[in-house]
N, C-alpha and C positions, 0 to 999 in steps of 0.2 A: 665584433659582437656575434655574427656569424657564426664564426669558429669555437667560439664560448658556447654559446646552444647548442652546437650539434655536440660539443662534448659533451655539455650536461646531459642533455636527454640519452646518448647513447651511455654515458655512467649511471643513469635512472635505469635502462633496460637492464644493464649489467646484475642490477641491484634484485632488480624485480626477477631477474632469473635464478639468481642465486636464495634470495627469499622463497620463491615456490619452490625449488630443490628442499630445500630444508623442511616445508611444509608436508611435501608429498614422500618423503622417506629417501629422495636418490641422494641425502649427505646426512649421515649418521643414522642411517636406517633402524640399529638399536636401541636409540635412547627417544625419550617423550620429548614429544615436538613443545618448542615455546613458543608460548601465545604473543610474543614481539614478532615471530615469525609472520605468523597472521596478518597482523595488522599494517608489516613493512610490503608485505605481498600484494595486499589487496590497495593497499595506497599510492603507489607505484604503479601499478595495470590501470587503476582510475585514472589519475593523474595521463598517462600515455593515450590511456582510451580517450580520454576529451579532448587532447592536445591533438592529436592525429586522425582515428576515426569519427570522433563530432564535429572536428571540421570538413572532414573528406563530407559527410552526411549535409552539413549546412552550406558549405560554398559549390558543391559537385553536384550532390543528387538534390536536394530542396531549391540551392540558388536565392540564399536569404537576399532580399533587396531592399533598405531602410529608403528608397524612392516610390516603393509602393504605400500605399495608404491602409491603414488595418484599420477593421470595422469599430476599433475604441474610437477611432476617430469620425468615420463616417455616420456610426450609428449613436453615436455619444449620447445616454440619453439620461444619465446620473443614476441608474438602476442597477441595470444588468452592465451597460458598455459606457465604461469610461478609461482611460488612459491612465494606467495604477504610476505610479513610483518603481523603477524597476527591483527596488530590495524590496518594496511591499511586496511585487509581483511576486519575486523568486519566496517570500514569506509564506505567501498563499499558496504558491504552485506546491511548495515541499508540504506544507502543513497538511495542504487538502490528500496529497497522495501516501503520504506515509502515515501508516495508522497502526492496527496491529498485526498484519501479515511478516513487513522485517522483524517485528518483537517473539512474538508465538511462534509461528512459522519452521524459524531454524533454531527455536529450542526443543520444540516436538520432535522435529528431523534428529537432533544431536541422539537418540535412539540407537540409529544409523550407523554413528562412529563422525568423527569430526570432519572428515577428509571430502567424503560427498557431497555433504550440506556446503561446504568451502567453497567447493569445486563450482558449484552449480551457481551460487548467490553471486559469485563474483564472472564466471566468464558470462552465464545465464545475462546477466544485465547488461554488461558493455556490447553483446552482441546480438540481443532481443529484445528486454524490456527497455532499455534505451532508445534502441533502436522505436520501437512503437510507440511512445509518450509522443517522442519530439514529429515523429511523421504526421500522426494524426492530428497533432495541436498546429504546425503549420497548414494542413490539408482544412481544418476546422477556421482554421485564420483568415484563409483566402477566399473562405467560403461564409463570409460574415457570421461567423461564429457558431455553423449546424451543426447539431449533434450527431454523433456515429450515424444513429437509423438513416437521418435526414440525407448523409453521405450515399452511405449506402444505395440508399432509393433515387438520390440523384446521376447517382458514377453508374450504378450496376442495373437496377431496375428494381419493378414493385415488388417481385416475389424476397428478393433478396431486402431487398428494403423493410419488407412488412417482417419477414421470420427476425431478420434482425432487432426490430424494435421488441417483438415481444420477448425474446432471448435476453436482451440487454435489461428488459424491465423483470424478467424474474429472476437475472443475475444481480441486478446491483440489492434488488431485495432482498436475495438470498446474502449481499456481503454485509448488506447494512446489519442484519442479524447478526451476522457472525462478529463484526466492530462491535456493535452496541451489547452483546453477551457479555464479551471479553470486558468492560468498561463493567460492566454490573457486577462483576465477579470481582473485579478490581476495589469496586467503593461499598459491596456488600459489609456494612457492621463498621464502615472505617470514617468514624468523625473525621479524621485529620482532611484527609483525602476528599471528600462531600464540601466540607468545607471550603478547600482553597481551589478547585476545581468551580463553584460555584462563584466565588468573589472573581471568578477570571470573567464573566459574562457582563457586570456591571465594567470593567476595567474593560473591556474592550468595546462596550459601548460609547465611553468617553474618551478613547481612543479615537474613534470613527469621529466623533463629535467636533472635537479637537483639533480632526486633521480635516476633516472638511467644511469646518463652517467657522471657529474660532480662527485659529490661527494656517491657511490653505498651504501647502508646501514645506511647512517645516516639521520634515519628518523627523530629525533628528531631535526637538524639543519631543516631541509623540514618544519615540523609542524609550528616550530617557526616564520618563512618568510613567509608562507601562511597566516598563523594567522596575522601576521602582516600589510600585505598587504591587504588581508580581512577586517581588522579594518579601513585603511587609504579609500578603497576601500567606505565605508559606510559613514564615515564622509563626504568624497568628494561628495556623493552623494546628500548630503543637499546641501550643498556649490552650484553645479549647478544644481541644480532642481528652485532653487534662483537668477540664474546667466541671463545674456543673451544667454549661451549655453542652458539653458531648451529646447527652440522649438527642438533645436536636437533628443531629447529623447523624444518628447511627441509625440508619435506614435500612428497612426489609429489601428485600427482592423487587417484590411487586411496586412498591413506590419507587425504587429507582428507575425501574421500566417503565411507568407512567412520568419519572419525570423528565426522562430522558427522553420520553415520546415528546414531552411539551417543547423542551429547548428542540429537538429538531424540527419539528412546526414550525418556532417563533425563526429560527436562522432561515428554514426556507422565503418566508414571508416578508422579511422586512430587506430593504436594501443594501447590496450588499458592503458595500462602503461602511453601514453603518453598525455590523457585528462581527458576520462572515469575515472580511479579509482582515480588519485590524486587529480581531480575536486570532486569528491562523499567523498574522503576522507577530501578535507578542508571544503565540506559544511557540515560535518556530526559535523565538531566542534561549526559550528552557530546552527544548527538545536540541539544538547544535550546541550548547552547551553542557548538556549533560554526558553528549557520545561525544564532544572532544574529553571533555574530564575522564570517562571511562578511557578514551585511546590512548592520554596521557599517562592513565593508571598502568597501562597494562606494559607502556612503553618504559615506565620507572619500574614498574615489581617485578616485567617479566617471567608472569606466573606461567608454571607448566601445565598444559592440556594433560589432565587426567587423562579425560576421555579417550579409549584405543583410537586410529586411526578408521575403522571399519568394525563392526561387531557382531556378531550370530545373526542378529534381527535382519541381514541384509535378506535373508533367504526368507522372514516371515515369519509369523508368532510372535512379535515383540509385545511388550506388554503394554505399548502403549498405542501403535499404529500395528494394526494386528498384520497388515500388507509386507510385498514384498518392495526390496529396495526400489523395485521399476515397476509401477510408477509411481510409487506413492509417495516416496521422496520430493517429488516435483508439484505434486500436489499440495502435500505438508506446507512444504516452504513457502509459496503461494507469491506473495508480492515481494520478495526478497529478490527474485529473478526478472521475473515480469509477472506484470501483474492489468488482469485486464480491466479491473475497474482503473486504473490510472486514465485510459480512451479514455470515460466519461468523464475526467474531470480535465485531460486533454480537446476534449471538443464540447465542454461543458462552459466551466467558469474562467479559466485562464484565458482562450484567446481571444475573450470580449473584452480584458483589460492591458493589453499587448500594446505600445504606445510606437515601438519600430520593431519592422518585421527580424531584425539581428536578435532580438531577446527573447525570439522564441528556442533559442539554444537551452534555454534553462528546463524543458522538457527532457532534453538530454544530460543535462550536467546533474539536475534535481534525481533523475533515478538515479545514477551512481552514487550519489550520496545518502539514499536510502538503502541502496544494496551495501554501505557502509555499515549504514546500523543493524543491518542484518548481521554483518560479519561480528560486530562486537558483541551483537546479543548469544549469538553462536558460541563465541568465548566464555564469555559470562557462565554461558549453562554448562560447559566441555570443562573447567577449571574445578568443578565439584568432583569430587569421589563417586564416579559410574554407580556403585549401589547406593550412594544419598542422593541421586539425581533420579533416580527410577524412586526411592522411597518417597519424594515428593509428590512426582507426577502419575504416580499411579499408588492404588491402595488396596496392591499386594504385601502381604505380610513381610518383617523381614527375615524369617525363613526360609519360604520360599524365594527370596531374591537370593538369597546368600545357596540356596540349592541349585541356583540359575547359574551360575559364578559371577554374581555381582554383590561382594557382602557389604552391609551396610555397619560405615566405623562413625560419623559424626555427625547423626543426623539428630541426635539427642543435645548436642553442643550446640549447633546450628537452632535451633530452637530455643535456646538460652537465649542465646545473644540476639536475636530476635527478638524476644520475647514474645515470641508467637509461635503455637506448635505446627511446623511448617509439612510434617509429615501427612500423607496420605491427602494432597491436594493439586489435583491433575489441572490444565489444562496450558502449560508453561509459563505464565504471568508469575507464581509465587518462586518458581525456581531458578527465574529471570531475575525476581528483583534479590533473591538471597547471593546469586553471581555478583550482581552489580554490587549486593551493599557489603558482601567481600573483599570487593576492589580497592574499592571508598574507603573503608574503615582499615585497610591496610595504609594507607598514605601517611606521609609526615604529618605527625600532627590530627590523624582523625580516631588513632585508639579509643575503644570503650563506645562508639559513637554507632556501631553497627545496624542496633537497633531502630538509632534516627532516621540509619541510611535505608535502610529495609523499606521503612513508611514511604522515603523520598523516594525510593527506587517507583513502587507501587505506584504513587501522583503522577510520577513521570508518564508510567505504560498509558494510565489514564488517560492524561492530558493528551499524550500522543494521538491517542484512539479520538479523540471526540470531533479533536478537529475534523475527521474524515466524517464523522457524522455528519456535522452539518452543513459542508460540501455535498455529501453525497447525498442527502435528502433534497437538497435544492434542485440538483441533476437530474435526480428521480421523477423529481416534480413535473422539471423539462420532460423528461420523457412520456409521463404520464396525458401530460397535456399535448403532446404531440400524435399520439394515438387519438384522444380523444378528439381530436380537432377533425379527424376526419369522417365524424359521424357527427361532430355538431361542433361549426365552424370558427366562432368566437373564442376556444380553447385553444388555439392556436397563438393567439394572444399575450403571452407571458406574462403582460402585466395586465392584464383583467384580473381583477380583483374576486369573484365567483367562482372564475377557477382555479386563481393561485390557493384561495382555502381550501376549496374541493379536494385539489386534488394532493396537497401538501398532507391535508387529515387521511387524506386514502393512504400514500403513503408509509405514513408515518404508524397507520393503524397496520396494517401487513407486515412492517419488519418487527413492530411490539409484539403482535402474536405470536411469532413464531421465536422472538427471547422470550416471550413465557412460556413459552410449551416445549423450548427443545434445551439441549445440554452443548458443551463443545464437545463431546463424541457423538453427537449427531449433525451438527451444525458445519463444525470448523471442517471435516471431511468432503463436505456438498459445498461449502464455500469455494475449498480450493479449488476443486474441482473445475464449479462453474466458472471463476475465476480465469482456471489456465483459461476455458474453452475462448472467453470472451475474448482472452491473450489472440487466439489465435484468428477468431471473426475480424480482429482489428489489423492486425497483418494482411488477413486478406485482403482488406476495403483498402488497406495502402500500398498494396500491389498493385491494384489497379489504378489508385490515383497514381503510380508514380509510372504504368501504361498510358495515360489521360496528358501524363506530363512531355511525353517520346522520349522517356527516359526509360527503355526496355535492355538497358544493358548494364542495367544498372540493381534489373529485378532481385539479384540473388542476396541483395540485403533485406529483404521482407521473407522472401520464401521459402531460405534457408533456412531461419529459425521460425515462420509458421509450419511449416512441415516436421520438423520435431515435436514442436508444441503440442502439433496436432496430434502424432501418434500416443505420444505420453499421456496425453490429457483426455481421450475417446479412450483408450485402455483402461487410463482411470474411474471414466463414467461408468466402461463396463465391469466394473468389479464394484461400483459402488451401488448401481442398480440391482445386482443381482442381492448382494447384503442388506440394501434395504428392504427389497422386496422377501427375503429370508425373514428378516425380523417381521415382519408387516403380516405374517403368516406363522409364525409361530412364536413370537414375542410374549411377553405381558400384557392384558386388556389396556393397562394405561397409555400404551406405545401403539397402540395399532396404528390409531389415525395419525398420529406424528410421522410411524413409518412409511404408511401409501402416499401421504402429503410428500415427503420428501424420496420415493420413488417415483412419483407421478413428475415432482420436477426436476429432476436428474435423467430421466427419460425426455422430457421435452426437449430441455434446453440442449440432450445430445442430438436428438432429429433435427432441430433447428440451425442448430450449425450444422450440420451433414448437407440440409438442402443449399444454407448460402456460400456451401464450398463448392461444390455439385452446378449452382446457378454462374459460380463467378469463373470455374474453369472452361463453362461452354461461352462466355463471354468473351476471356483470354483468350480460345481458341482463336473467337470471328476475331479480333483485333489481332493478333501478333500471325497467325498460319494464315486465315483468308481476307487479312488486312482488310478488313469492314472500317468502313468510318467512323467515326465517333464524336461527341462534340462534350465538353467539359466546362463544371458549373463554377469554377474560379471567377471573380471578381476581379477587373481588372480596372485599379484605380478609380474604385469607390462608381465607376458609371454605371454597375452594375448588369453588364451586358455578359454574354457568353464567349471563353473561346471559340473563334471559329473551328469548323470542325476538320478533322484532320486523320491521318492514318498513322499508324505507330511502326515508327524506321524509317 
């Protein structure tokens, strides 16, 4: 059996090197890359990446031990910490983290040329955003279940503690915006979509119901009625998108930003057994089944990447990311690679529901399979004709595209078959789902069907996105109430009830404002952004826990990839501060205050990391060069006492 494995995997390597050969141009350099290449590439490097370096990371540097006791157990209290199901776990982990940064992200990036967004989504994750989900979710685990700041302020100290908190709390508001935009532009005027997006929220209530008070442990009856009502849920949605009920569902702007303020309120607030994870857990069976079906399509039709491999825009001016390839590439992409809101729902909601300390692997395995969907959503948009993919997502003429040398041949077609005029609609959501409902509608048996697929494409990105919503709002929550605890002490409390409303409505009222008032060329740019930065706070804090651990030879797995992070993503602040504060001073009266709001926190959040990098290297210093002591706030079998303290080496 031995000898069996080591051939397979070293026949998998073989595979995986001959598939990036073909990707990157060293085998048939002149002909257009196929999009089976892609997807044989990036499946193969996963697959090797979990098999080899997530275990090197779980058994070597972390030391998973199913003898130690996790805080589901210790602190078990049916709220926040109880012991999930290990597929509801991995349900929630994936749902909560993948939102619409794999979706958008590297359809915006596909600008670029196909070859860099590739590049980046897939090595980017197996060797950084991977790397930082799984570290901090065990670091968070051992530490009955603190959040980054709480880490931070315990490993490093108050300064780095305090900048962190407030960083982390004007990042994930800044993501929540940039999610919940994306989702509004999604279900803007779409009965179908409002619709079956909404029937998900009573269906996962009686989910929750179901599996914790009806019938306890049988997750597999739960799956089955989910799924099924899921399904009825979709069909119906045609049925009245068709109907005289449509006006119901065909909602402005402003009501879906207030109602998607409500739902993320109501998810912060109630338990999470009883929306949050069963809702994350049955959209996580539409969301792996839709990017298998796509992987499947692409594996049967073997369509060719229009898209060149690289294109003008690397050097700047492109019509859609006006930047150059470096950085903004890395920004664009955002959670495709790593992604720093992942920390906060790494040291958020997952490792209160962690039943043995082995299944915190899913940290690791869960972003590879979102830097998946990255990859396929990458296809999806690179398979269109270069000028019908620029006449989507931006709403330049097609003259001037066709003067660019991008001329646009079937974007008039593409709009038929839709039945939706797909042109001149930026933000990569519309040019994502016309990829996908290409794929679909090319299958055995789905001709004529494109249009349906279009809509379904759309509910997908949705459904995708919201889940993050109401994770993220709950996180937010935590974090909010953890600042506030230290000016008035009872907010500290997570389940006091005065300040889970409090502070859930503050929340919730900060990320709605700023989807009313901003665009995704204002939004989605400050998201990435803050996003890398947070990527890179969180590497930090796990450098040092894994200093805290005398595991310093081990360092160059965090600080390898925070130190790229870091250069990419502070490059990027500084070209986006300087643009905003441009607009902010010679804009439109309607954009001012949009534009200093959004200079003012693209300048904080970069000072803010500057000090907790600044704070944590004169830390590293006293521990690793003048070997200062140090003592660490791990948990050790639930007695809740500290490591003794110790010197690192």
């Amino acid at each position: 059996m031995s000898l069996v494995m080591t051939v397979t995997w070293i026949g998998l390597s073989l595979l995986c090197a001959v598939a990036f050969a073909h990707v990157t141009g060293v085998i048939n350099p002149t002909e257009k890359v196929n999009g089976l290449w892609l997807v044989i590439a990036s499946s193969c490097f996963y697959v090797l990446a979990y098999r080899f370096y997530g275990r090197f990371l779980a058994h070597r540097v972390m030391n998973l031990d199913d003898q130690r006791r996790t805080p589901a157990h210790r602190l078990e209290d049916g709220t926040n910490f109880y012991p999930a199901n290990k597929y509801i776990l991995f349900g929630h982990h994936f749902a909560a983290i993948a939102g619409a940064g794999p979706l958008l992200g590297p359809v915006l990036a596909a600008q670029f040329g196909y070859l860099p967004g590739f590049l980046w989504i897939v090595v980017g994750a197996v060797l950084a955003g991977a790397v930082q989900d799984f570290v901090i979710l065990v670091a968070s685990m051992r530490r009955n279940g603190q959040s980054l700041p709480e880490i931070a302020h315990a490993e490093i100290g108050s300064v780095t503690g305090m900048a962190t908190a407030v960083a982390v709390l004007f990042i994930v508001i800044v993501a929540l915006a940039g999610l919940g935009l994306a989702v509004v532009n999604a279900l803007h005027q779409n009965a179908w979509g409002v619709f079956t997006i909404t029937m998900t929220i009573p269906i996962a209530f009686l989910m929750g119901l179901y599996l914790q008070k009806i019938r306890p442990g049988h997750v597999g009856e739960m799956s089955v009625i989910g799924i099924a009502l899921l399904t009825i849920a979709i069909i119906a949605g045609r049925t009245v998108a068709q109907s005289e009920w449509a006006e119901w569902f065909l909602l402005e702007r402003n009501t879906l930003v207030w109602g998607l303020a409500i739902y993320g309120f109501i998810a912060s607030v109630v338990p999470v057994w009883m929306l949050l994870v069963p809702r994350d857990y049955l959209s996580t069976f539409m969301k792996l089944g839709v990017v298998a079906l796509l992987g499947i399509g692409v594996i049967i039709l073997a369509p060719v990447i229009e898209m060149p491999s690289t294109t003008k825009f690397i050097y700047g001016n492109g019509p859609i990311i006006p930047g150059t390839l470096f950085p903004f590439l890395f920004i664009t992409i955002a959670c495709g690679a790593i992604s720093g809101f992942h920390s906060l729902v790494s040291s958020g909601t997952t490792p209160k529901l962690i039943g043995k300390e082995s299944q915190a692997i899913v940290g690791y395995g869960a972003m590879l399979l979102e830097s998946f969907v990255g990859v396929i959503a990458l296809i999806s948009a690179c398979i269109l004709i270069p000028g019908d993919y620029l006449a989507i997502n931006t709403r330049l003429p097609i003259e001037t595209l066709a003067s660019m040398g991008f001329p646009v041949s079937k974007i008039h077609e593409l709009s038929q078959l839709v039945e939706v005029d797909v042109s001149g609609r930026p933000g990569g959501a519309v040019s994502l789902a016309v990829g996908m409902a290409s794929i679909f509608s090319a299958l055995p048996g789905m001709a004529g069907l494109m249009a349906y697929w279009y809509q379904f494409a759309l509910l997908f990105e949705a459904l995708f996105i919201l889940t993050t919503i109401d994770a993220g709002t709950r996180v937010a929550r935590y974090l909010v109430q953890e600042l506030g605890g230290h000016a008035y002490e009872p907010l500290k409390q997570i389940n006091w009830w005065p300040g889970v409303i409090g502070c859930s409505a503050l929340v919730v009222g900060a990320w709605g404002y700023l989807i009313g008032t901003g665009s995704i060329s204002t939004i989605w740019p400050m998201f990435g952004a803050a996003n890398q930065l947070l990527g890179m706070l969180a590497l930090c804090i796990a450098t040092t826990v894994l200093i805290k651990m005398n595991k310093a030879k081990y360092l160059w797995v965090t600080v390898a990839p925070m130190i790229f992070v870091g250069i990419i993503t502070l490059a990027g602040c500084y070209e986006l501060f300087h643009l905003f504060l441009h607009r902010a001073l010679t804009g439109a009266s309607d954009q001012i205050l949009t534009m200093w709001v959004n200079t003012i926190l693209v300048g904080v959040v970069a000072t803010l990391a500057v000090v907790v990098l600044i704070d944590s290297l004169m830390k590293w210093y006293g521990y690793l060069i003048k070997k200062r002591p140090f003592t660490s706030t791990e948990v050790v079998e639930g007695k809740g006492i500290r490591l003794p303290a110790g010197r690192c080496c």
